[in-house]
C-alpha positions in Angstrom: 0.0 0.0 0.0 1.4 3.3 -0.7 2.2 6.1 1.9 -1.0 7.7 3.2 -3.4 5.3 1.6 -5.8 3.6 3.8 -7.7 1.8 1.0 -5.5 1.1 -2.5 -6.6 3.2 -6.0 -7.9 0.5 -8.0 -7.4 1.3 -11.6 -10.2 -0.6 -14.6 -8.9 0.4 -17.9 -10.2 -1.2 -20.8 -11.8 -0.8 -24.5 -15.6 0.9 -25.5 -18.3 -1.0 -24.8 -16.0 -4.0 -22.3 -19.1 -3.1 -19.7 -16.5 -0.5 -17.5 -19.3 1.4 -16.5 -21.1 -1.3 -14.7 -18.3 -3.1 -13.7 -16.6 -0.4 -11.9 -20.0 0.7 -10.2 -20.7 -2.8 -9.2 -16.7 -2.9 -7.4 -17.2 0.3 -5.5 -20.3 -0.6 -4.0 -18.9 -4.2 -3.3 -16.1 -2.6 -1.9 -17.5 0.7 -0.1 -15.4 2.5 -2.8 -16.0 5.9 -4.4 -16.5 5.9 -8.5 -14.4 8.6 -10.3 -15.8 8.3 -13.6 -13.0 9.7 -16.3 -15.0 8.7 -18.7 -17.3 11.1 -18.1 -15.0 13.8 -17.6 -14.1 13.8 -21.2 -17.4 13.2 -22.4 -18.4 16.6 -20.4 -15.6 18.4 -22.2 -17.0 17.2 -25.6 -20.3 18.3 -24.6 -19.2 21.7 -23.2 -17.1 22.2 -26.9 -20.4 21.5 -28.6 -22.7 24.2 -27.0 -20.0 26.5 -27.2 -19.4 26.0 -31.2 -16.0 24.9 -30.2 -14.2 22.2 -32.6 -13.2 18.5 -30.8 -9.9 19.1 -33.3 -9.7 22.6 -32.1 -6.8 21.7 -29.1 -6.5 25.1 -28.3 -10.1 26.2 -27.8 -10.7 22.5 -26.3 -8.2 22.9 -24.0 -9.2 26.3 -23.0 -12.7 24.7 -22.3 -11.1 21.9 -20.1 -9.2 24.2 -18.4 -12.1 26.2 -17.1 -13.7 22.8 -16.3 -11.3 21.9 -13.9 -11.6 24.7 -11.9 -13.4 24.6 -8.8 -17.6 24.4 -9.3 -17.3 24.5 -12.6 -17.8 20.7 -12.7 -19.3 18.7 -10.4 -19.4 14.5 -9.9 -21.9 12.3 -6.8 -23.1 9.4 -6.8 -26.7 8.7 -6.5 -28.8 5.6 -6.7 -26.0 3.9 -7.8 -25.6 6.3 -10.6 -22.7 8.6 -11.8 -24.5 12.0 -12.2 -22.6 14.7 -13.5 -23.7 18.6 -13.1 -22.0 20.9 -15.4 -22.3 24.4 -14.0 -25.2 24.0 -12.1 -27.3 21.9 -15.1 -27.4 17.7 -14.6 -26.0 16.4 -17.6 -25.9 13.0 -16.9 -27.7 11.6 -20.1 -26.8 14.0 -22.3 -23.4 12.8 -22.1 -24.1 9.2 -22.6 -25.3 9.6 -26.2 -23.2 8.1 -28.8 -22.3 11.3 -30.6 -20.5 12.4 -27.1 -18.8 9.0 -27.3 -17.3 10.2 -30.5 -16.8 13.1 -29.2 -15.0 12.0 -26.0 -12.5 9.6 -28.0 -11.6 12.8 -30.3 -10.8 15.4 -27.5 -9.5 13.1 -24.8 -6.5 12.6 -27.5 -5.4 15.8 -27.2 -2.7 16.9 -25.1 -3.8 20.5 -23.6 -7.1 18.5 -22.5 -5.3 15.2 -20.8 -3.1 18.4 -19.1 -6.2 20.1 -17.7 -7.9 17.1 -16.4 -4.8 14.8 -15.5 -4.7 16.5 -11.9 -8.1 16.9 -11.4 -8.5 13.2 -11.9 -5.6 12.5 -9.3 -6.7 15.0 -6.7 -9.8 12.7 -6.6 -8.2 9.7 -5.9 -5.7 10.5 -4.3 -6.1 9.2 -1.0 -7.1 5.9 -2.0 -10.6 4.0 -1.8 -11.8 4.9 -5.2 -12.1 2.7 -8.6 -11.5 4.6 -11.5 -12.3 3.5 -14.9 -10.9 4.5 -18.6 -8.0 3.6 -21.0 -5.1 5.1 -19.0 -5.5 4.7 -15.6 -3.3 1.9 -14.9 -0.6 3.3 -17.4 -1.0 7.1 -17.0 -3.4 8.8 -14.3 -2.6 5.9 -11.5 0.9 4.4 -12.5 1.0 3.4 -8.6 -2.3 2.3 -8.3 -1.9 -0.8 -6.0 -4.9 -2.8 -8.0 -5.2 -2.6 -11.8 -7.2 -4.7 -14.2 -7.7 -4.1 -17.7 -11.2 -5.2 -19.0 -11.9 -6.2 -22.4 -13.9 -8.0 -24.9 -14.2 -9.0 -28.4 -15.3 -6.3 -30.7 -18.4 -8.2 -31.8 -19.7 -9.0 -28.0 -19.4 -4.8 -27.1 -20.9 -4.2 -30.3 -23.9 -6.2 -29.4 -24.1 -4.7 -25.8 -23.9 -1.0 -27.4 -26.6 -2.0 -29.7 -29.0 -3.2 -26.6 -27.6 0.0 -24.8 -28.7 1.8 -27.1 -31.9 0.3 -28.3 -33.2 0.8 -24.6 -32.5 4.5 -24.7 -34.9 4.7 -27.9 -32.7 4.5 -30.7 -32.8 2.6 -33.6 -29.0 1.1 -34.8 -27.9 -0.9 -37.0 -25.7 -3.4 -35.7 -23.1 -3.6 -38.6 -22.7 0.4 -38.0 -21.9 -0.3 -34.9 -19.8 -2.7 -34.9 -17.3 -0.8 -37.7 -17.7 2.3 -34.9 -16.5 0.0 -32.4 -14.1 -1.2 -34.5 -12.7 2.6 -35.5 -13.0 3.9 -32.0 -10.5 0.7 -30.7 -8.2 1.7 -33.4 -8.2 5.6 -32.7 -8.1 4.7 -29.4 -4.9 2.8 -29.8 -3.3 4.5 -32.3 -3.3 8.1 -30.6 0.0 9.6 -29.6 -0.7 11.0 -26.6 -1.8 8.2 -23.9 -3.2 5.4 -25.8 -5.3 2.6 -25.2 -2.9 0.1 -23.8 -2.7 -2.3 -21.1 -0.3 -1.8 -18.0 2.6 -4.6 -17.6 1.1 -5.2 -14.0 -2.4 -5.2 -14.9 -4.5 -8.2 -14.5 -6.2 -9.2 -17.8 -10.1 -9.8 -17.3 -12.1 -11.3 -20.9 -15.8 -10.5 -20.2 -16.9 -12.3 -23.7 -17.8 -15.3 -21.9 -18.8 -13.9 -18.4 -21.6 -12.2 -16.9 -21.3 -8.7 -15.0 -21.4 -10.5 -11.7 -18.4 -13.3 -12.4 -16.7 -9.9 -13.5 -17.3 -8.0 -10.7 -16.7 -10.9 -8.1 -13.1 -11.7 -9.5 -12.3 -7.9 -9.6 -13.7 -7.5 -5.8 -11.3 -11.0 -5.3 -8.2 -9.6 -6.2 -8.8 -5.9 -4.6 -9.5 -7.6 -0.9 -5.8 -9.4 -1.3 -4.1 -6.5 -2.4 -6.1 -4.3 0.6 -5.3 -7.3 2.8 -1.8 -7.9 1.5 -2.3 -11.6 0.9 -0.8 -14.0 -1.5 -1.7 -14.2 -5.0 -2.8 -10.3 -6.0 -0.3 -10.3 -8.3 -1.1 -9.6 -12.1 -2.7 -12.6 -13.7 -5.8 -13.7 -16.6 -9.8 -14.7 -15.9 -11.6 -15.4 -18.3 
């Protein structure tokens, strides 16, 4: 455990669509942990860019945006009902976020370098003292390089396609899965191929394959592995479930 830390960081990084979302919820309330929710972080900074007319390929005008974000009030994060609700100056903007247009959005802004600067402290100060899961594609690797528990959840393409489709569906609209399967697909790539912080999995992070398990066998081998490394007992070193 490192200095000052009660309760480890415990980092879930991971692919669109691998179920990191409801994983990560499902951990922190096995655990009594806090949810810090990057994901949504960048997906507020997309939405902020888009009511201000601001470009996701404009990194100065983004970054200016993020910047102001990170400020104190200006962005807010609770959990409630076992939800992530995010209030962006003083307005909920919890589902407007989640759309998949603010996905795009998010992988297109979170590559650039004056918006990972802006929020790469923020995103620190709130885990800092340990007792939080965090989820996204750098947590492990960038945000949390010490985080004492890491896992990096995944799935095929063609099984998060399917679960974005259902997502999706539920909320009222009407995809075709194909279409989302070659976003899925395009998103995986941009996220690995960006320069700055990519989409890649930490040496010491344990490998979890959700394609052939349910959200609860997920959560229960995360929750697993986090009580040995809190309790310093054999075996939470990095391994595979699947």
């Amino acid at each position: 455990m490192k200095r000052g830390r009660v309760r480890p960081v415990v980092a879930i990084d991971g692919p669109a669509g691998a179920g990191k979302s409801t994983v990560t919820r499902r951990v922190a309330e096995a655990l009594g942990y806090t949810v810090v929710d990057t994901g949504a972080l960048y997906r507020t900074v997309a939405l902020a860019c888009q009511r201000a007319d601001v470009s996701w390929s404009d990194e100065r005008g983004v970054g200016e945006i993020a910047a102001e974000l990170a400020l104190e009030d200006r962005l807010r994060m609770f959990q409630e009902q076992g939800r992530t609700r995010v209030v962006l100056h003083g307005e909920d903007v919890s589902d407007a976020i989640r759309t998949q247009e603010m996905g795009r959005g998010a992988s297109l802004v979170s590559a650039l370098p004056a918006v990972r600067a802006a929020l790469l402290e923020l995103q620190r100060q709130l885990g800092r003292e340990g007792g939080v899961v965090l989820e996204g594609r750098d947590i492990g690797s960038v945000v949390f390089p010490d985080a004492e528990a890491k896992f990096f959840l995944t799935a095929s393409a063609e099984v998060r396609a399917e679960r974005r489709r259902a997502e999706l569906e539920a909320a009222g609209q009407a995809v075709d899965l194909q279409q989302v399967l070659e976003e899925v697909r395009e998103r995986d790539r941009r996220d690995s191929e960006r320069p700055i912080a990519p989409l890649k999995r930490a040496p010491d992070a344990i490998l979890i394959d959700s394609s052939h398990l349910t959200i609860d066998e997920a959560v229960k081998e995360i929750v697993r592995r986090v009580r040995e490394v809190a309790g310093a007992e054999p075996g939470s070193e990095g391994g595979e479930a699947r």
